[in-house]
Gaussian input, Z-matrix of N, CA and C with variables (Angstrom, degrees):
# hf/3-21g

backbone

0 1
 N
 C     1     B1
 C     2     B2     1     A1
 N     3     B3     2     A2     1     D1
 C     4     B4     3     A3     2     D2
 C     5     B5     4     A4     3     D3
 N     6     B6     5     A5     4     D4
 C     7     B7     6     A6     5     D5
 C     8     B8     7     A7     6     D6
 N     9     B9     8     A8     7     D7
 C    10    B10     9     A9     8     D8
 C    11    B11    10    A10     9     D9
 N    12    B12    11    A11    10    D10
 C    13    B13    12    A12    11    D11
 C    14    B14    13    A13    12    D12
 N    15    B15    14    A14    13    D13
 C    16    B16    15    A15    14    D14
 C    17    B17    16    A16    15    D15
 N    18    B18    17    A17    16    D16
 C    19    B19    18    A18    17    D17
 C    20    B20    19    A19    18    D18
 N    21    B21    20    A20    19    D19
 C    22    B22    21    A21    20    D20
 C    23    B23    22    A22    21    D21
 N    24    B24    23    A23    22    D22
 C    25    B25    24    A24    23    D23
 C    26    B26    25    A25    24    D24
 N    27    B27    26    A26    25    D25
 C    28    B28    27    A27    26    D26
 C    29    B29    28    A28    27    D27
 N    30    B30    29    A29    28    D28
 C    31    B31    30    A30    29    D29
 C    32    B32    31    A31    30    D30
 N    33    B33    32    A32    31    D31
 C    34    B34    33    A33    32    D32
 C    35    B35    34    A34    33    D33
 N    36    B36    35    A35    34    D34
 C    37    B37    36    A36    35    D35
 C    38    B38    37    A37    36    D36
 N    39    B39    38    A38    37    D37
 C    40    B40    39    A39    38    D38
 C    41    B41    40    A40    39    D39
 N    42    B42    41    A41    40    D40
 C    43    B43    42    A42    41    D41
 C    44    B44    43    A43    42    D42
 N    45    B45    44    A44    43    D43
 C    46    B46    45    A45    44    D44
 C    47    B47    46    A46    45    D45
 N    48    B48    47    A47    46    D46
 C    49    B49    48    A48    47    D47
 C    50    B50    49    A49    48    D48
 N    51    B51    50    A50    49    D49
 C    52    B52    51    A51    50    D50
 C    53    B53    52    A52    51    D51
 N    54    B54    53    A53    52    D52
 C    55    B55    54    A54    53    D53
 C    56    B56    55    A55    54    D54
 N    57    B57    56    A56    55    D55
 C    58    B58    57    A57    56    D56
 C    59    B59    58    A58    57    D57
 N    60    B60    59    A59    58    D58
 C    61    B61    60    A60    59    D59
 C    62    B62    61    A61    60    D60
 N    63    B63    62    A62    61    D61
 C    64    B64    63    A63    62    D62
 C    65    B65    64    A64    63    D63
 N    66    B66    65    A65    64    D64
 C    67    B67    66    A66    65    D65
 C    68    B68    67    A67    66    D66
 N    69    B69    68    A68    67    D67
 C    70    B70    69    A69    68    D68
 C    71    B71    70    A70    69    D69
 N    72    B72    71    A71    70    D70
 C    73    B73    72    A72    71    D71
 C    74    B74    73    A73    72    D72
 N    75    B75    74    A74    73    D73
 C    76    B76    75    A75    74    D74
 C    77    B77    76    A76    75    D75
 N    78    B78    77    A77    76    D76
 C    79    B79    78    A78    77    D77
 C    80    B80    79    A79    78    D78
 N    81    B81    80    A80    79    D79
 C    82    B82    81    A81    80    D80
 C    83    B83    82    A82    81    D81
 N    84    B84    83    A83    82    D82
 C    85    B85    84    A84    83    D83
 C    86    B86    85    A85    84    D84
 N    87    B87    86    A86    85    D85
 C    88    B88    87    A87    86    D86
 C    89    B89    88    A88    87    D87
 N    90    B90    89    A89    88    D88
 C    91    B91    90    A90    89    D89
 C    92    B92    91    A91    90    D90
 N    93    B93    92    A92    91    D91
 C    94    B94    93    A93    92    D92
 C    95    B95    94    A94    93    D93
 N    96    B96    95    A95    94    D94
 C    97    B97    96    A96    95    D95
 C    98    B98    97    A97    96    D96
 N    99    B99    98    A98    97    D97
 C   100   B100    99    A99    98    D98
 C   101   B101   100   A100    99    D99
 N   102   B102   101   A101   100   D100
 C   103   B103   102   A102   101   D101
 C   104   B104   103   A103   102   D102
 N   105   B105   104   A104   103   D103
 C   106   B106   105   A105   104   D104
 C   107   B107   106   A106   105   D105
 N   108   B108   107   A107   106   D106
 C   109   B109   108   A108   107   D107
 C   110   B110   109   A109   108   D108
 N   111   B111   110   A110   109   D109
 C   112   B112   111   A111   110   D110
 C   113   B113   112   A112   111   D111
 N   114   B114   113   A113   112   D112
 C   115   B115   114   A114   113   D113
 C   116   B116   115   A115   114   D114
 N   117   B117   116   A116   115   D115
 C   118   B118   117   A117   116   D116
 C   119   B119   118   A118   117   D117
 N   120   B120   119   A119   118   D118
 C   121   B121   120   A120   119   D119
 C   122   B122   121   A121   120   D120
 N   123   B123   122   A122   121   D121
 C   124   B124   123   A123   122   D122
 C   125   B125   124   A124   123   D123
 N   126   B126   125   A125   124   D124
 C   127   B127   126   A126   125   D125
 C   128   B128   127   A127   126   D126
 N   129   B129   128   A128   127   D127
 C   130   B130   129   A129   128   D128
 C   131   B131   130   A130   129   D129
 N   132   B132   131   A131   130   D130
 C   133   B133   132   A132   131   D131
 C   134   B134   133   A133   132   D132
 N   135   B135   134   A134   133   D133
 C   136   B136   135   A135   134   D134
 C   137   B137   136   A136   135   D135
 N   138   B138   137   A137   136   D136
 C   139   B139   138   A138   137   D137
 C   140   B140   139   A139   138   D138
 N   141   B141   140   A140   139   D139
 C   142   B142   141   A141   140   D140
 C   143   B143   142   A142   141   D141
 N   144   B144   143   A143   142   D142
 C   145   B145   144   A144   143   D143
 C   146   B146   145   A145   144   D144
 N   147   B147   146   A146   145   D145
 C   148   B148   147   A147   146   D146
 C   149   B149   148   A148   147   D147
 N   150   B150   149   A149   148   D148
 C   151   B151   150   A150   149   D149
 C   152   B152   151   A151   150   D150
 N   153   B153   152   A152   151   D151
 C   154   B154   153   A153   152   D152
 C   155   B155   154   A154   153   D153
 N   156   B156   155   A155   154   D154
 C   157   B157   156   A156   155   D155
 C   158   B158   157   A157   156   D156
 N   159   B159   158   A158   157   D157
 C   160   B160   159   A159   158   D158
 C   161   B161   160   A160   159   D159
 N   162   B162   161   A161   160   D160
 C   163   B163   162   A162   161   D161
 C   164   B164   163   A163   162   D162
 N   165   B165   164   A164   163   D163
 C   166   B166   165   A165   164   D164
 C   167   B167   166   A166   165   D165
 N   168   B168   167   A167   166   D166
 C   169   B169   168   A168   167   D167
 C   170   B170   169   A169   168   D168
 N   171   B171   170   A170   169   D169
 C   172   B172   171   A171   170   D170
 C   173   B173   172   A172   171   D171
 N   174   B174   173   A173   172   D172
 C   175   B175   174   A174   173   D173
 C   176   B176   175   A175   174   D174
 N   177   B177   176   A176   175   D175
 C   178   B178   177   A177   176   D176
 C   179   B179   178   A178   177   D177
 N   180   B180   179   A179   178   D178
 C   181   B181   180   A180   179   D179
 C   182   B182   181   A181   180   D180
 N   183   B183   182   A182   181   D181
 C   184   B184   183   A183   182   D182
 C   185   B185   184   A184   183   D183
 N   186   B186   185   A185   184   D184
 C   187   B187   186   A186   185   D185
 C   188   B188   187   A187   186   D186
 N   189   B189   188   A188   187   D187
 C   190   B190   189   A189   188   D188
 C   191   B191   190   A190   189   D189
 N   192   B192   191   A191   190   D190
 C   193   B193   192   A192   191   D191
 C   194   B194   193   A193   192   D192
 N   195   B195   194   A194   193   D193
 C   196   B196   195   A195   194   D194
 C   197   B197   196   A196   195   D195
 N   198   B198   197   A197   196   D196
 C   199   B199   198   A198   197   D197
 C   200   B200   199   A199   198   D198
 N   201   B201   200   A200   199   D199
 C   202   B202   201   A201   200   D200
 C   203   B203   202   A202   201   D201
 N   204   B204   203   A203   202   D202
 C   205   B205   204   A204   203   D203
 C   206   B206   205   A205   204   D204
 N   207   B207   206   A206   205   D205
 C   208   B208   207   A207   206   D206
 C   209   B209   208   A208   207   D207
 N   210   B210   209   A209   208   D208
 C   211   B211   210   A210   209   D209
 C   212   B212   211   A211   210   D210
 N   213   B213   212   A212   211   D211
 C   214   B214   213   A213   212   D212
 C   215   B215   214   A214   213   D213
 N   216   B216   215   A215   214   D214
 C   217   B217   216   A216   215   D215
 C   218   B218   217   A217   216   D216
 N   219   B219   218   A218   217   D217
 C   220   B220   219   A219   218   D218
 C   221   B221   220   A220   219   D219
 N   222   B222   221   A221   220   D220
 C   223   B223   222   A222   221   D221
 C   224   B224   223   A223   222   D222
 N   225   B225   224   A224   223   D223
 C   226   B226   225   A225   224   D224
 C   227   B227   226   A226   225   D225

   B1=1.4396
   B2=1.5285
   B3=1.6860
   B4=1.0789
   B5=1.8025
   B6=1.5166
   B7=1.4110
   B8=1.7112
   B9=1.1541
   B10=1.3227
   B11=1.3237
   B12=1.1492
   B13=1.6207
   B14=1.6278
   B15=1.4832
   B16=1.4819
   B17=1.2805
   B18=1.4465
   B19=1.7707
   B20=1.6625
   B21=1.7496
   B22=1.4064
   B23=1.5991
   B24=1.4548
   B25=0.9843
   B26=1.7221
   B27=0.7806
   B28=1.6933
   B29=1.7822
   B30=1.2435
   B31=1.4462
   B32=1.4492
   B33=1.6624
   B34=1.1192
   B35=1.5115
   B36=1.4477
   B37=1.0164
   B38=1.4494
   B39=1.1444
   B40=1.7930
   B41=1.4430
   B42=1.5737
   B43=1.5448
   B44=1.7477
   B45=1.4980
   B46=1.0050
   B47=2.1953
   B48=1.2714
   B49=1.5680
   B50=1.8972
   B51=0.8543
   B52=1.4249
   B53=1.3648
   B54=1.6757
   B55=1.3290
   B56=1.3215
   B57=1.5840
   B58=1.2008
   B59=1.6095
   B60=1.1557
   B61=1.5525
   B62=1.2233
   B63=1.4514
   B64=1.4896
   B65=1.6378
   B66=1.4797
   B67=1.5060
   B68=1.4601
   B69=0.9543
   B70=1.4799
   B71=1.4626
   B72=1.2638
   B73=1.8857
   B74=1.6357
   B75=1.1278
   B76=1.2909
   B77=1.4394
   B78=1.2036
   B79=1.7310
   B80=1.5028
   B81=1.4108
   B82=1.3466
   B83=1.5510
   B84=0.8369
   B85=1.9599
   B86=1.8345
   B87=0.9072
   B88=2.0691
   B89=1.3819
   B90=0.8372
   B91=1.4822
   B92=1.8087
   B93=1.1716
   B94=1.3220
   B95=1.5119
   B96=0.9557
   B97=1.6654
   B98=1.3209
   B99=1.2262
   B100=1.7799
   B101=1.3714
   B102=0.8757
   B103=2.0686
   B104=1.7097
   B105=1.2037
   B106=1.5259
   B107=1.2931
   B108=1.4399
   B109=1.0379
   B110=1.2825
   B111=1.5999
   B112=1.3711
   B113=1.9691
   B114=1.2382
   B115=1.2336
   B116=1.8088
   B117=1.4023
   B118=1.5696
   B119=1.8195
   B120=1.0188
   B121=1.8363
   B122=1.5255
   B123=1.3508
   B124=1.5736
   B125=1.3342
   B126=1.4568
   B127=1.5327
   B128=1.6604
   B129=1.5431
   B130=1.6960
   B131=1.4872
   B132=1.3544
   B133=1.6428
   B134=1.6632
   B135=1.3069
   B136=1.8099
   B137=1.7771
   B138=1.4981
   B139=1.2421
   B140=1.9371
   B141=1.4598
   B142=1.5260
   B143=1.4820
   B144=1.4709
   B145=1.6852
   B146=1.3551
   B147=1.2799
   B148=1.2853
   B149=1.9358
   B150=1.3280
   B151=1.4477
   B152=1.4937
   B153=1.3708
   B154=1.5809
   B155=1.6959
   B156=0.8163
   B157=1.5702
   B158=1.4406
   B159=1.5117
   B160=1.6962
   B161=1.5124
   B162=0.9982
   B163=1.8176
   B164=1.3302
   B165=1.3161
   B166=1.4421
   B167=1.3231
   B168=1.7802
   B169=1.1937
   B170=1.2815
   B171=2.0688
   B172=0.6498
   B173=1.9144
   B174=1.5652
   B175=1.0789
   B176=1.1126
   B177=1.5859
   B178=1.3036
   B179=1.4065
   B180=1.4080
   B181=1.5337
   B182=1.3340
   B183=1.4834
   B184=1.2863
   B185=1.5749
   B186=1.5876
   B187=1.5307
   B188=1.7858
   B189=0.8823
   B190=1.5435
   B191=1.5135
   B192=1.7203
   B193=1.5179
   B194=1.9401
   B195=1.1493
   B196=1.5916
   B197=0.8911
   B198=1.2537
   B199=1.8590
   B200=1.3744
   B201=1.6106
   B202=1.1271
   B203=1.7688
   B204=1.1140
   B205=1.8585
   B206=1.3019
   B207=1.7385
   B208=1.5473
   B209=1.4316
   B210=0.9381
   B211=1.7261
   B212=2.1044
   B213=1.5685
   B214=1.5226
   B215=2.0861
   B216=1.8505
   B217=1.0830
   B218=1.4207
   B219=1.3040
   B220=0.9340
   B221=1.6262
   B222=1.4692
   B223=2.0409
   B224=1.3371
   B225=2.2199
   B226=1.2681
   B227=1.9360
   A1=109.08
   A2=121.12
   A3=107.29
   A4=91.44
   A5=104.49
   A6=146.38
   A7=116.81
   A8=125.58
   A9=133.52
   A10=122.04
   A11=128.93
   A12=121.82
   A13=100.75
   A14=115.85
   A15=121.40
   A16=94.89
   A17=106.14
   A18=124.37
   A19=86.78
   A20=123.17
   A21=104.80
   A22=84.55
   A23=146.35
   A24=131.34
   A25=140.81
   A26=110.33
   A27=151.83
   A28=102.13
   A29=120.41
   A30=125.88
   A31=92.72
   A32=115.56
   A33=110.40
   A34=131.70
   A35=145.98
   A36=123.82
   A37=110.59
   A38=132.80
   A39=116.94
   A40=123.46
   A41=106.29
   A42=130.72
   A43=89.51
   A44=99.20
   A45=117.65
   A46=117.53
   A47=94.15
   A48=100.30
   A49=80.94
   A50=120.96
   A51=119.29
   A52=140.63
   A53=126.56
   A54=153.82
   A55=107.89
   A56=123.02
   A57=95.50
   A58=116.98
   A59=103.63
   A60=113.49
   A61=133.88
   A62=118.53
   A63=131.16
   A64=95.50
   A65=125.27
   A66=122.81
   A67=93.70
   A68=143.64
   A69=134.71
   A70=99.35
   A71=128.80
   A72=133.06
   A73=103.88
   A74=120.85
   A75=111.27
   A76=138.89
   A77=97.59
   A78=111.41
   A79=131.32
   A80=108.65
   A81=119.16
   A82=109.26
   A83=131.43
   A84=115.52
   A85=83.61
   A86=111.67
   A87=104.97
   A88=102.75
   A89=154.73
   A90=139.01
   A91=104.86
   A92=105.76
   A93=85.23
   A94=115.64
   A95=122.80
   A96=141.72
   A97=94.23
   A98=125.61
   A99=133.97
   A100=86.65
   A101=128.31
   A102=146.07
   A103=94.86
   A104=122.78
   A105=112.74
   A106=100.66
   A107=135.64
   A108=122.58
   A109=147.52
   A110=107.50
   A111=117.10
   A112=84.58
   A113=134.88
   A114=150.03
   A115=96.27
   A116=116.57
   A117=109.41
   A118=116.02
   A119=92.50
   A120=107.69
   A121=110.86
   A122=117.04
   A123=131.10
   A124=87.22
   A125=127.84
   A126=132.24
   A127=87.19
   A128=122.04
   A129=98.90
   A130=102.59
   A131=124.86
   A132=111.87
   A133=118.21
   A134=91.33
   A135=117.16
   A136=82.88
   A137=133.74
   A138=137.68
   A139=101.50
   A140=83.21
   A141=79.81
   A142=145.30
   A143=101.77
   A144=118.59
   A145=99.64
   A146=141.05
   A147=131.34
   A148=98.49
   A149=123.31
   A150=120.69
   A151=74.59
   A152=129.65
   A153=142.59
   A154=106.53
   A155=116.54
   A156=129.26
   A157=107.99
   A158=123.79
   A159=129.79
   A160=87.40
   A161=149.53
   A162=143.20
   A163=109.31
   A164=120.21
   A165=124.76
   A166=110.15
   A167=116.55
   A168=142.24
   A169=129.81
   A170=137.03
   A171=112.06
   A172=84.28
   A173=97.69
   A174=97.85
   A175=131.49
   A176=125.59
   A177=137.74
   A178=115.84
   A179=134.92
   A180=142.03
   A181=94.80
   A182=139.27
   A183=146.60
   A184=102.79
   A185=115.58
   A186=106.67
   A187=127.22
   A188=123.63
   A189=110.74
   A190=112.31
   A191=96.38
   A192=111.89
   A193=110.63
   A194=119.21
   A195=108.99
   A196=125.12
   A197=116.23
   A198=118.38
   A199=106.81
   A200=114.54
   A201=125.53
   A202=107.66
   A203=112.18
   A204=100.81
   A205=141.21
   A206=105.85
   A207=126.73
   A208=106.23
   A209=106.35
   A210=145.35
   A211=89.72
   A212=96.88
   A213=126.54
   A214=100.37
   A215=101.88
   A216=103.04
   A217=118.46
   A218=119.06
   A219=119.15
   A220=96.66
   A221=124.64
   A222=118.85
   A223=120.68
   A224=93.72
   A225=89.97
   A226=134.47
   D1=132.91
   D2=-167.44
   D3=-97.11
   D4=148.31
   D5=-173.84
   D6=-99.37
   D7=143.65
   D8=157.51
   D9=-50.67
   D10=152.52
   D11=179.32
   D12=-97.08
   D13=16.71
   D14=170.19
   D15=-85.80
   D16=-55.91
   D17=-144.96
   D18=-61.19
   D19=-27.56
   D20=-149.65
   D21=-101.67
   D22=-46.14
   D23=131.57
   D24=17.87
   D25=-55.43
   D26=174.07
   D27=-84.81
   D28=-32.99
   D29=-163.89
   D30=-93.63
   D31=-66.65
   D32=173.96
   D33=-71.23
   D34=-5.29
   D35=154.29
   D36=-77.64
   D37=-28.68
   D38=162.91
   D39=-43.42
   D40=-36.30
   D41=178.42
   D42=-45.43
   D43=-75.00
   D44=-156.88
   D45=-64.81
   D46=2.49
   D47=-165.46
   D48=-112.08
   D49=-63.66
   D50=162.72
   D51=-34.79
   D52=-14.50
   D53=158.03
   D54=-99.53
   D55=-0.74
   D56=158.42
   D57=-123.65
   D58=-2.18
   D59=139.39
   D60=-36.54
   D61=-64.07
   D62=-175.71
   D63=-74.85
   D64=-29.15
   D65=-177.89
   D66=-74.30
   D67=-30.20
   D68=-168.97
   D69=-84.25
   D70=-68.06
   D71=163.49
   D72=-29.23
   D73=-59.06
   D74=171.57
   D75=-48.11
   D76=-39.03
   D77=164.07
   D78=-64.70
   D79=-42.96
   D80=158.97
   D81=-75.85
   D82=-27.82
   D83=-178.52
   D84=-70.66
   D85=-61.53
   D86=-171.88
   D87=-64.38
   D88=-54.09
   D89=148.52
   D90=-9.34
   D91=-78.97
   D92=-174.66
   D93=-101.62
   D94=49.06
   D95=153.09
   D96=-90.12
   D97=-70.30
   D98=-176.90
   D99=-38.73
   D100=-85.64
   D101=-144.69
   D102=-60.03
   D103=-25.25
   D104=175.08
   D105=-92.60
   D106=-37.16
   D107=169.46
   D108=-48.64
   D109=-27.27
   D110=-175.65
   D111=-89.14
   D112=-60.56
   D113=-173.39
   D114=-40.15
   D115=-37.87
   D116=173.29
   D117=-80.89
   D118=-46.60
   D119=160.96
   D120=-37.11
   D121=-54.36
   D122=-151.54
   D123=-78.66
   D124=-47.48
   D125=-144.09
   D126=-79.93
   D127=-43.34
   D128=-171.56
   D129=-87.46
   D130=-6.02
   D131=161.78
   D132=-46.91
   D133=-41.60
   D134=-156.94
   D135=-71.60
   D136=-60.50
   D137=-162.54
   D138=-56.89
   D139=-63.19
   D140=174.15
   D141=-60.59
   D142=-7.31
   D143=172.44
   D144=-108.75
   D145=-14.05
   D146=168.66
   D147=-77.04
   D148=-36.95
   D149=-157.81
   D150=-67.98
   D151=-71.30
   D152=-175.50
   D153=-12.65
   D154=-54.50
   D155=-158.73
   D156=-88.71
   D157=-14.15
   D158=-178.21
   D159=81.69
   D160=35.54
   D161=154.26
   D162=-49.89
   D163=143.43
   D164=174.11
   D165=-104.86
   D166=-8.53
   D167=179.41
   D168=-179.14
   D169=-157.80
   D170=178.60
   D171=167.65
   D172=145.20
   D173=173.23
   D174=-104.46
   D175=98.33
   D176=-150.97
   D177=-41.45
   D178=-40.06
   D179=165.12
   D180=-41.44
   D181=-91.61
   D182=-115.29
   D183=-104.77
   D184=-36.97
   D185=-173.48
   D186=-60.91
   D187=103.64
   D188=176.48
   D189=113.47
   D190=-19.05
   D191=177.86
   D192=-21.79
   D193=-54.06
   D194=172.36
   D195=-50.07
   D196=-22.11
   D197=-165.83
   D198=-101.45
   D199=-28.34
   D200=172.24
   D201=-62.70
   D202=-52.06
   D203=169.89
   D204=-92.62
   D205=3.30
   D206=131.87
   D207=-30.18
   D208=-86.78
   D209=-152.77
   D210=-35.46
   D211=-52.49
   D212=-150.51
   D213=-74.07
   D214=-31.81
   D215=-162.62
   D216=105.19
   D217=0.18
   D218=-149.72
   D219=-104.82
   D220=149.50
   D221=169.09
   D222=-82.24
   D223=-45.49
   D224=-168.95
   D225=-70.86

């Protein structure tokens, strides 16, 4: 069906307001794709320096915590 060059106008800046939507959703899901990643990384560091040490366990928050904000860049 032929269309206005408003109507298509009108079509494509929605196009275009709508791609940058999903570009913004996209950024935050990889944002925290990255942020689980290092957090899945960290967790078998933590396993593997607890196996290291004869640990029978360990409480995933607190163990290694320094190395964990080494790792991050972080001082405090």
């Amino acid at each position: 069906m032929k269309r206005s060059i408003e109507w298509h106008e009108t079509v494509a800046k929605n196009f275009t307001a709508s791609l940058r939507v999903k570009y913004n959703e996209l950024r935050r899901v990889r944002a925290k794709y990255d942020r689980m990643t290092i957090d899945h990384n960290f967790y078998y560091s933590q396993i593997a320096e607890a196996v290291k040490q004869g640990k029978d366990g360990f409480d995933r928050h607190r163990f290694m915590k320094a190395h964990k904000k080494e790792a991050n860049g972080n001082s405090k």
